[in-house]
Each structure stands twice: as structure tokens, then as C-alpha cells.
C-alpha positions in Angstrom: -9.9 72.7 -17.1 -7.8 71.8 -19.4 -3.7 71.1 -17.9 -2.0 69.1 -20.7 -2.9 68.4 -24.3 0.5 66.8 -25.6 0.4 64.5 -28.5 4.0 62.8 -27.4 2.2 61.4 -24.8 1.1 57.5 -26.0 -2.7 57.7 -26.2 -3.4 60.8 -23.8 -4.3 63.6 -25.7 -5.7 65.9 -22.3 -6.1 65.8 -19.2 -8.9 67.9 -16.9 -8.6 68.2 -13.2 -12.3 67.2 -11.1 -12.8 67.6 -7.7 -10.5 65.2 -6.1 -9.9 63.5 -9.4 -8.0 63.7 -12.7 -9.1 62.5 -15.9 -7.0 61.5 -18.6 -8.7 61.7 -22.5 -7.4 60.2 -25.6 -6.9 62.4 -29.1 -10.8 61.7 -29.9 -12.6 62.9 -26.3 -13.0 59.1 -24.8 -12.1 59.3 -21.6 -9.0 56.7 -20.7 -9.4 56.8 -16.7 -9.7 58.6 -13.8 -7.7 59.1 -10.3 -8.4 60.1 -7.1 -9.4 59.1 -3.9 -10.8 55.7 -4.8 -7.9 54.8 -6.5 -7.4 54.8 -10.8 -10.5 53.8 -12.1 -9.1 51.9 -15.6 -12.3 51.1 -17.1 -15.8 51.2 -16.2 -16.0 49.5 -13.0 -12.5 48.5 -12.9 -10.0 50.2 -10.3 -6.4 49.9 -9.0 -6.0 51.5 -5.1 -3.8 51.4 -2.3 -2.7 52.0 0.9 0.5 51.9 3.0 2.3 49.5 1.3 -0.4 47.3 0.0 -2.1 47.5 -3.6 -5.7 46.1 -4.4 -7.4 45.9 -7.7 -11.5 45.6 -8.1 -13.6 44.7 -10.9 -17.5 45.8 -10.7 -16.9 47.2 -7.0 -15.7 43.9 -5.6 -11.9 43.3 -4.8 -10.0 40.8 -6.6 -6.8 41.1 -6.3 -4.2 42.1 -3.3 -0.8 42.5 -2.7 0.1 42.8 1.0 2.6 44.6 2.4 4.6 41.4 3.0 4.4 40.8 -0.8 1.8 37.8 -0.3 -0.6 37.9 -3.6 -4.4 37.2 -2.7 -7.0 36.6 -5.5 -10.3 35.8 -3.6 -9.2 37.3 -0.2 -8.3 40.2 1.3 -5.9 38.5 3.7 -3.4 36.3 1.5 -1.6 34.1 3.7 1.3 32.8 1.4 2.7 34.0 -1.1 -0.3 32.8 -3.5 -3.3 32.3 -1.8 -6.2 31.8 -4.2 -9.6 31.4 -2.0 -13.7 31.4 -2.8 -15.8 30.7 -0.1 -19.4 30.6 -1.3 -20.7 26.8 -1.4 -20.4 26.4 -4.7 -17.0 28.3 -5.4 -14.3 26.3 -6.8 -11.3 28.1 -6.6 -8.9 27.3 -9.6 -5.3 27.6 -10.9 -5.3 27.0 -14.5 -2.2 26.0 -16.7 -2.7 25.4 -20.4 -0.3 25.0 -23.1 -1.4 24.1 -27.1 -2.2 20.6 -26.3 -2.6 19.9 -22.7 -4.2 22.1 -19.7 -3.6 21.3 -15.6 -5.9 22.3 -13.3 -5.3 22.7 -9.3 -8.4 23.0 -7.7 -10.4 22.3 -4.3 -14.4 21.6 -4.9 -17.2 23.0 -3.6 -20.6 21.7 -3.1 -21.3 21.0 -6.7 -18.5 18.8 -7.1 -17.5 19.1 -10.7 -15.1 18.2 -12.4 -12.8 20.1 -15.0 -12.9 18.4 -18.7 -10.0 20.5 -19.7 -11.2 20.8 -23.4 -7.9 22.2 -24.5 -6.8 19.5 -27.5 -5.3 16.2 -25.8 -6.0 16.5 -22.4 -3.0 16.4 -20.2 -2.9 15.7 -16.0 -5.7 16.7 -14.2 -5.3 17.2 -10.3 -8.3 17.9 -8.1 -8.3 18.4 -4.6 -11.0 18.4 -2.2 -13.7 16.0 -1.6 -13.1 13.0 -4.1 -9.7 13.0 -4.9 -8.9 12.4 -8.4 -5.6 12.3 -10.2 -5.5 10.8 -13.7 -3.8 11.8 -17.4 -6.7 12.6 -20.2 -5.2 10.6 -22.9 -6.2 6.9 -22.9 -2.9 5.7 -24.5 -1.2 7.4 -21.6 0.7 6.0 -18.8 0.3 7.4 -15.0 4.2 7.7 -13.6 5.0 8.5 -10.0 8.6 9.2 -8.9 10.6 10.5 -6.6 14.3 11.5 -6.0 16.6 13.9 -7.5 17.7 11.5 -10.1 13.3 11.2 -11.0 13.3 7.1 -10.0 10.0 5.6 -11.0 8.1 3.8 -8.0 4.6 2.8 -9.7 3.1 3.0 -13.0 -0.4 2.6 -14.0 -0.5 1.7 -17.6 -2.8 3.1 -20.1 -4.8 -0.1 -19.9 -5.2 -0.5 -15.9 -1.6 -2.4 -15.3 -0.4 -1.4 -11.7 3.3 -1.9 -11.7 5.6 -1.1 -8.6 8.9 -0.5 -10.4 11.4 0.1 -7.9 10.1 -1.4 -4.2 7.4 -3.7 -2.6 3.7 -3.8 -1.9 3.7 -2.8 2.2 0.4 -3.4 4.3 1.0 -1.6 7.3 -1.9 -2.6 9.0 -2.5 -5.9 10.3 -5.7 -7.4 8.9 -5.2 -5.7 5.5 -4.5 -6.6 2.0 -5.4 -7.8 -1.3 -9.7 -8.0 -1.4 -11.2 -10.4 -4.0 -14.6 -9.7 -3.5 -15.2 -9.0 -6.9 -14.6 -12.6 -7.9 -16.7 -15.6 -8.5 -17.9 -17.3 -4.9 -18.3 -20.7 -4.5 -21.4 -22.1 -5.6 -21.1 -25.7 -4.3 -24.2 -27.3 -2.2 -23.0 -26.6 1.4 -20.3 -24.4 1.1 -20.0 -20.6 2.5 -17.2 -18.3 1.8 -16.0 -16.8 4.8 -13.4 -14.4 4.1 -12.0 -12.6 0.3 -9.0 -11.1 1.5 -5.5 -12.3 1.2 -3.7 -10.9 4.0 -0.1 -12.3 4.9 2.3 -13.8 3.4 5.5 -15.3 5.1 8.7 -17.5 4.7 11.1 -18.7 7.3 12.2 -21.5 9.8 11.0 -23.9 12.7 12.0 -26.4 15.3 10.8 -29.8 14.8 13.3 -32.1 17.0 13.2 -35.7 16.9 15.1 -37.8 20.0 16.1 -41.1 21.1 13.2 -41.7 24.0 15.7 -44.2 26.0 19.1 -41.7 25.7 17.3 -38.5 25.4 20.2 -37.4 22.6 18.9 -35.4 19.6 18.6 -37.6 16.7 18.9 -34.7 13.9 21.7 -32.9 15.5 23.8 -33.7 12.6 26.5 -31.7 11.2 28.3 -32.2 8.3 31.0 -29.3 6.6 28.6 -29.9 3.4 25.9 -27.7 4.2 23.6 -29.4 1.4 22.9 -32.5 3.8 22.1 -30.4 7.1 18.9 -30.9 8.2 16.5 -28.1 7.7 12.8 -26.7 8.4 11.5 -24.7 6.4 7.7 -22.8 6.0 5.8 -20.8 3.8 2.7 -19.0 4.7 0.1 -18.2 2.0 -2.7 -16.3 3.8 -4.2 -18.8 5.9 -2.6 -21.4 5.3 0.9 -23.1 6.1 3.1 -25.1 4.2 5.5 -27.2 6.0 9.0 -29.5 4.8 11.2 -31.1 6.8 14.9 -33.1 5.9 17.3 -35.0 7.7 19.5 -36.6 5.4 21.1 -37.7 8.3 20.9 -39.3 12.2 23.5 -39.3 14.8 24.8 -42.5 15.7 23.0 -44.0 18.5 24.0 -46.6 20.6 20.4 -47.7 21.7 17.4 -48.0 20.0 13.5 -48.0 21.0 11.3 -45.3 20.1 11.4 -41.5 19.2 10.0 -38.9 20.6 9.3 -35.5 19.1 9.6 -31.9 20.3 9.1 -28.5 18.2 6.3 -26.1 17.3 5.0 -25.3 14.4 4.9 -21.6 13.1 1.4 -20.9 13.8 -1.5 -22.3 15.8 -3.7 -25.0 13.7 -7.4 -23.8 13.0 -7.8 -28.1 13.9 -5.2 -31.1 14.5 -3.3 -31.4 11.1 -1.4 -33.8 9.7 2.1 -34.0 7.9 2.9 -36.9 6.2 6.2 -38.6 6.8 7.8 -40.3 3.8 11.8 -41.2 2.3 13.8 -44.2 3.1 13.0 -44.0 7.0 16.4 -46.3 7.4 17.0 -47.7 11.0 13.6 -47.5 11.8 11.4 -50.9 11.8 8.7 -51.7 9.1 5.9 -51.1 11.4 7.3 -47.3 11.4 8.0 -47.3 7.8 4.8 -49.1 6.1 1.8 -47.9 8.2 2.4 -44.5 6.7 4.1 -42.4 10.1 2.3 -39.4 9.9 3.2 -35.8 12.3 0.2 -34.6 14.0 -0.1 -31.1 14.9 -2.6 -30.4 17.3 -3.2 -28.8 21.1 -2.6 -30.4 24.7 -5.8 -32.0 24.1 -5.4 -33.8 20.9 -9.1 -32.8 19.5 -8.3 -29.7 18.9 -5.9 -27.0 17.0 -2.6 -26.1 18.5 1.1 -25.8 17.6 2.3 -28.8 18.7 4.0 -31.8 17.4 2.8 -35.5 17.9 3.9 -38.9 16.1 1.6 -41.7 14.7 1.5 -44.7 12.8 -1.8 -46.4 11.1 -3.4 -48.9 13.1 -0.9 -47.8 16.1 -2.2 -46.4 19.2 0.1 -45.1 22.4 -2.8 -43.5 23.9 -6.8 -43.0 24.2 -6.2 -40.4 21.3 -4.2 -42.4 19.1 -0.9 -40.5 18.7 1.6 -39.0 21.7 4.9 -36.8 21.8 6.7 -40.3 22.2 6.6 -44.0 21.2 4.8 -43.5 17.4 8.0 -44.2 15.6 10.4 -47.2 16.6 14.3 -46.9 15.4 15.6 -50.8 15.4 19.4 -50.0 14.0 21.2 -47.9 15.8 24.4 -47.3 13.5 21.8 -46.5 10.7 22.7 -42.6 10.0 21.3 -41.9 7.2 17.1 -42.4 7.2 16.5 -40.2 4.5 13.7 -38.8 6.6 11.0 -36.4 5.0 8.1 -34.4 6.7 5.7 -32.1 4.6 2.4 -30.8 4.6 0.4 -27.9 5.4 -2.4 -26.9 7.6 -5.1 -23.9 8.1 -3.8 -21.7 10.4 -6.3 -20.9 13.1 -7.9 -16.6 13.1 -6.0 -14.7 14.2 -2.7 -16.7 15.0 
């Protein structure tokens, strides 16, 4: 039965009432769609429903598309739990958002089983974000770099140059775990007879001060507490750790004035427990002291209460000069012979292997 046949209608020419249905036809008989119960079938196999306050739409009987009554949009699901919520749940489904523009496309997507990956295939590539298993986050264009930023004034952080260059713009390189860092495994080990590598990863670096005290033995006064308004001559103690290993310097331009002398004893600890006894070398102009101390190279052991084995602690010696069964003590290495003699121009360097896990 025919209700309506009105030209001024855009593209319906009739319309015929069906049991629980209307159809709509265009000027030439082809039917446009149909409503009733199951919704407005658009097409062939295509329909638009709904119920109190949600809409749904369904392509080949299946639904694809919702819009809950809380205005949450689901494509994959019938229960959208933000306000897009895109979901495919077979093992192979890879759920997608696709952005592409004349040169450049951006995918969103979480992987299933198969794992593939989107080759974009839209001109020059542009970002590429995938989610889900592997992560991988890249640009497509080889002369491209990879920027990451933050702030509402868009500060660079890191870049990673077209050709592999990581650059940390604005801030430092932070391990936040102890034991990890920068792994050279991938170069060249040694190859000499009778060496083993034991370790490829560079794992701390540090820079600050230590104690190394040296005292008249007879008096008991500190021979480097020496102050001075210019702070260029103060005595100082410095270290730098490069992974394992420690790099010690020690100055006093100056002595206090004694009014004894006899031999010097030393007190301290250095930064970090030796791997085995170590030894820093003692040079400068060593004035006041007497030429046994000055000529038979005084050396600064660092070693534990033992002697034969690593520690933190500090001992003196001289070449061919023994104070115990061990050959170097806290006391009595080094001999001062002029008291008023301020100025020894005294220097201590070296460095050590720090002992695992100190």
C-alpha cells in the first residue's frame, strides 16, 4: 500500500507499509531501506537500532558500533567503557585507530597473536606507535629525528638522531638501580694469553672528598691542619671513581709548625674498600722531612688490619724500610727532621681497584 509518493522528498519517491515495517523506494522502484522492529535496515545487511537511550549499528548481522546511554562510543564491544573504547578479542584481532593525512599515517594499536606490524604505506611514513607485546615507537623516514618532550613550553629531553645518536638535551643519564649501567658486551674482549674478562658493564661513577691525616707521632698535633685566608694553598683530598676503580690526590702545600720532630704517623680512610693492598705514591719537595723519607720513594699503602689483604686503610712506607713483619705501619714510615719547615710541598696520588661490591 502505497502512503506517500512525493517527488520533494530527496531520493524517496514511495513509501509502502509491511507488517511491522516501512519501506522507503526511490523514483525507479529500488528499495532505499526498511524500518521496523529490528531497527532501519540501510542496506543489505546493514542496520541502525536502539533501545532506551542507547543506539547500535550492525553490518552482516554482527554489531559494530554502540553508543551507551552514558554517551561512551564502542566499536568491537557491546560494553564501551570510556568514551572510546575500541576492542577485538579473537587471538589474532588487532584492534586499530588509524590517522592518515597526504603524507604521513599514525597508527594506535595493541597486537594479537600474529604480531604484525603496520607498514603504513601512505607516502613518507610518519610515527608509528604500537602497543602490546613488543613495543615499538619509531618515525618512518630515515632522515628523521625521534624528539621526546615534555612541559607546556614542549622542552626537549632526548633525541635520537636519524643516524642512531642518543642525545639527552636537557637532564642526566640516572641508573636507579644499583648494579646497572652502561653494558659493553658488544665490544672486542681481550685476547691476551692468560687473561679473562670478568665484567662489561660500567656501573658508577663518583667525585668527592676523603680524610687522609698525617701527625706528629711524639706531640700527637695534626701536621696538615693548616689554614691560610688563601684558600688556593689549603690542603685538599680529592677522589674520583671510574667504575671500579679509584683515583686518589692529595696536597698540603703546607705543615704546621712543630716544635719536635720524629716520625709521622697517618690516620684516614680511603673512599672505598681495596679489591688488594694498593699503593699511592708520595712525591713534591717533602721539606722538613730527612733524605731517607724523601729518596727511597715514601709510598701510602692502603690495605686491611692485616696488611695482605684489601681494606680502606692508610699505612706509610719507605723502600728498603721496615717498621714491622709486613713492612709498612700506621706510624714511623716517614721521619720529619726540621721542625720549623712549613712548607713540604707534599703530594699523594694514585688509584686502586675497588674491591665487589664496596
Amino acid at each position: 500500500m502505497a502512503i506517500i509518493r512525493q517527488n520533494s522528498i530527496s531520493g524517496i519517491s514511495s513509501i509502502t507499509a509491511q507488517n511491522n515495517a516501512v519501506e522507503f523506494f526511490n523514483s525507479n522502484g529500488n528499495k532505499l531501506f526498511i524500518s521496523g522492529t529490528d531497527g532501519i535496515q540501510v542496506a543489505t545487511g546493514a542496520t541502525i537500532s536502539g533501545t532506551t537511550n542507547t543506539i547500535t549499528a550492525l553490518t552482516n548481522g554482527v554489531e559494530r558500533l554502540r553508543i551507551s546511554s552514558n554517551g561512551n562510543i564502542g566499536i568491537g564491544t557491546d560494553n564501551p567503557t570510556s568514551e572510546l573504547h575500541v576492542s577485538a578479542l579473537g587471538a589474532t584481532d588487532e584492534p586499530t585507530i588509524k590517522i592518515s593525512g597526504e603524507n604521513s599515517s599514525i597508527f594506535l594499536r595493541t597486537a594479537g597473536s600474529s604480531g604484525l606490524f603496520p607498514t603504513g604505506g601512505v607516502g613518507n611514513d610518519g610515527e608509528l606507535i604500537y602497543l602490546g607485546g613488543d613495543f615499538r615507537f619509531g618515525v618512518g623516514t630515515a632522515s628523521k629525528n625521534l624528539i621526546f618532550f615534555n612541559g607546556s613550553g614542549y622542552t626537549e629531553r632526548l633525541r635520537i638522531t636519524s643516524n642512531g645518536e642518543v642525545q639527552i638535551t636537557n637532564g642526566n643519564l640516572k641508573f636507579s638501580t644499583a648494579g646497572t649501567g652502561i653494558d659493553f658486551s658488544a665490544t672486542t674482549d681481550t685476547s691476551a694469553t692468560g687473561a679473562s674478562k670478568s665484567s662489561e658493564l660500567f656501573a658508577d661513577y663518583e667525585e668527592g672528598s676523603f680524610t687522609l691525616t698525617l701527625t706528629d707521632s711524639g706531640t700527637g698535633n695534626e701536621l696538615t691542619n693548616y689554614t691560610n685566608e688563601n684558600a688556593t694553598i689549603q690542603t685538599t683530598a680529592r677522589y674520583i671513581r671510574i667504575g671500579q676503580v679509584c683515583y686518589l690526590e692529595f696536597h698540603a702545600p703546607y705543615f704546621s709548625n712543630q716544635a719536635s720532630v720524629g716520625s709521622v704517623n697517618v690516620s684516614g680512610s680511603a673512599p672505598f674498600v681495596s679489591a688488594k693492598p694498593a699503593i699511592l705514591r708520595g712525591g713534591g719537595a717533602f721539606r722538613g722531612f730527612d733524605d731517607a723519607t724523601k729518596d727511597r720513594g715514601p709510598v701510602v699503602v692502603i690495605a686491611g688490619s692485616g696488611r695482605g689483604s684489601g681494606g680502606s686503610s692508610f699505612y706509610l712506607h719507605t723502600a728498603d724500610e721496615f717498621t714491622n713483619s709486613s713492612g709498612y705501619d700506621v706510624a714511623g714510615g716517614w721521619v720529619r727532621t726540621s721542625p720549623g719547615r712549613n712548607a713540604p710541598g707534599l703530594f699523594i696520588s694514585g688509584s686502586y681497584i675497588i674491591a665487589d661490591g664496596s
